[in-house]
C-alpha positions in Angstrom: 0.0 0.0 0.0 3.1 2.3 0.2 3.5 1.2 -3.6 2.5 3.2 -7.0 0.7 1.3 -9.4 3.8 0.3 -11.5 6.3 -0.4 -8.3 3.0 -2.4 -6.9 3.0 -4.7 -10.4 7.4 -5.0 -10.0 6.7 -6.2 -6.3 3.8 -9.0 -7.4 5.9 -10.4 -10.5 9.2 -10.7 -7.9 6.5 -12.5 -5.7 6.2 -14.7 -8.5 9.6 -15.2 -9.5 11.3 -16.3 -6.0 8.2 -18.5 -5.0 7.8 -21.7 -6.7 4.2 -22.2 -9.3 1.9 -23.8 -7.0 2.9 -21.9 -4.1 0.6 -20.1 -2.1 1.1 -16.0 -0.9 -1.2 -14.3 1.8 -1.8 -10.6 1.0 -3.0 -8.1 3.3 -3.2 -4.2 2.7 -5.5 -1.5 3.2 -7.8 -0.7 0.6 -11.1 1.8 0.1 -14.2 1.5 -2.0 -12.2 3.6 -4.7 -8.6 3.6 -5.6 -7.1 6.6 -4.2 -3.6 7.8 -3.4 -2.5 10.3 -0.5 0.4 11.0 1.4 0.3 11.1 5.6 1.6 14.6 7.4 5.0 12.9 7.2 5.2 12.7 3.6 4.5 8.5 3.4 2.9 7.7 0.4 -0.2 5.6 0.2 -2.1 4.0 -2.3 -5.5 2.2 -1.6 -6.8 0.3 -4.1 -10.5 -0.8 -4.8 -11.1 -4.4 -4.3 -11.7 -4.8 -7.9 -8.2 -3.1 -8.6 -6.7 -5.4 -6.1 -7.8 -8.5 -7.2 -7.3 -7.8 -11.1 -3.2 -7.1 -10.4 -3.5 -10.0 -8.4 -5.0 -12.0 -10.7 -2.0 -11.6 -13.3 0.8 -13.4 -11.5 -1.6 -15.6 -9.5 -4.5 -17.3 -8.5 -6.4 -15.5 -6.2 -7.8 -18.6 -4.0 -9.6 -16.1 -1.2 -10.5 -12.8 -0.7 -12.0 -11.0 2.4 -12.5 -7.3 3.6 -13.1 -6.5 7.4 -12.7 -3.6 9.5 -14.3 -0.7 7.0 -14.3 2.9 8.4 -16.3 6.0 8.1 -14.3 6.6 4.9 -14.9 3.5 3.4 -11.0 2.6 4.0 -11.4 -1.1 4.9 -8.6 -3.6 5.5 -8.3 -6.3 2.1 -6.6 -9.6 2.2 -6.1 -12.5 -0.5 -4.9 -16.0 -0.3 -3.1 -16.3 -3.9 -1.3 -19.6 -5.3 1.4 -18.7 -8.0 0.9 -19.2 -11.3 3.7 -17.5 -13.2 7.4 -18.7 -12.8 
């Protein structure tokens, strides 16, 4: 979540390089009802993604086996997380 989109994609193909096809990856990150990027008083960078947005990166270097939201706030931020198997070497 402290990724841009392109430096998010980079992280989920290394994912899918160092962990052998078949193997399974938990994600969890917090995400909002729209994707949406902002940066905290101390200048970290955030980006939330939809859940849609979420699982459809996912879904290019694996198999997204589970997904689950909890926790949602006033804002609609809500915590996402996805059990993935890997499908790309």
């Amino acid at each position: 979540m402290h990724l841009p989109d392109n430096d998010f994609g980079l992280a989920l193909r290394e994912l899918a390089r160092v962990v052998r096809p078949g193997g399974l990856v938990e994600i969890g990150v917090w995400g909002h009802i729209q994707s949406r990027d902002w940066a905290s008083p101390d200048g970290r960078f955030f980006r939330q993604r939809s859940d849609r947005a979420l699982r459809a990166e996912l879904s290019e270097v694996c198999t997204v086996l589970d997904f689950a939201t909890w926790d949602w706030q006033e804002d609609d931020a809500h915590y996402q997380w996805a059990r993935t198997e890997v499908t790309t070497p």
